[in-house]
C-alpha positions in Angstrom: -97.1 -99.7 -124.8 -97.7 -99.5 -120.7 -99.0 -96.4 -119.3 -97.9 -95.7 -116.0 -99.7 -96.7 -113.1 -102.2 -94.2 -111.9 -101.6 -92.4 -108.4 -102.8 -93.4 -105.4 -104.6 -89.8 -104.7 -104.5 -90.7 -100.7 -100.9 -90.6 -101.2 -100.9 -87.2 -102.7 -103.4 -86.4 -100.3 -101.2 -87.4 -97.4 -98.1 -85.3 -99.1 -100.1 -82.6 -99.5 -101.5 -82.4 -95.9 -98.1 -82.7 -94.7 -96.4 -80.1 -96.8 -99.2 -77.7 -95.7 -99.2 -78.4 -92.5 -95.2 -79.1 -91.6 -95.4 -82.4 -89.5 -96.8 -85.4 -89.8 -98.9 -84.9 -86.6 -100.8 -82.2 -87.7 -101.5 -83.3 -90.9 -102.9 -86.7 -89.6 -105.2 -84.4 -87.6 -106.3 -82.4 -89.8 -107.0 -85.6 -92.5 -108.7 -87.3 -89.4 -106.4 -89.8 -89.9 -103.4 -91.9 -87.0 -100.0 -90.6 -87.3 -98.9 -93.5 -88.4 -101.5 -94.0 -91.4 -100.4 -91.0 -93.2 -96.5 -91.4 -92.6 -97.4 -95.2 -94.1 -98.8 -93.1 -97.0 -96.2 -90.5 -97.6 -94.1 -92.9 -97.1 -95.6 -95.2 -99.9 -95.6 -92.3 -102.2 -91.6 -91.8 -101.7 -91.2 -95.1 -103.2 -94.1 -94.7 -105.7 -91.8 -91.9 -106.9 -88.6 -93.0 -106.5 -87.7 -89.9 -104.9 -87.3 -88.3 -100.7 -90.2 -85.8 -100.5 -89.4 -84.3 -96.9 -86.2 -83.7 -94.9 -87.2 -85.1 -91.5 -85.3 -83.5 -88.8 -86.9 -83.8 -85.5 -90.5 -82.7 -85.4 -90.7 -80.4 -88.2 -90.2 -81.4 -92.2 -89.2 -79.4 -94.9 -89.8 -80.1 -98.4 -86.5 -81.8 -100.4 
């Protein structure tokens, strides 16, 4: 039997950041991390998942 494969914790890092913080700007600053390194991460997460984490309407996000 196949366990599932284990999380990437810099993806849940990256969600977590972001779902604190509200934007992916300000979570990338505050990870010390570009912009578009953690939305590559949160991103890679959503598919990990299968699933949309955020609702992205203009700058802010909100949590699906």
């Amino acid at each position: 039997m196949d366990s599932p494969p284990s999380p990437d914790w810099n993806h849940i890092r990256a969600f977590l950041a972001t779902a604190e913080e509200g934007s992916l700007s300000a979570a990338a600053r505050s990870l010390g991390l570009t912009q578009p390194t953690l939305s590559r991460q949160v991103a890679a997460l959503e598919t990990e998942l299968g699933v949309v984490l955020f609702e992205r309407g203009g700058r802010a996000l909100g949590l699906t």
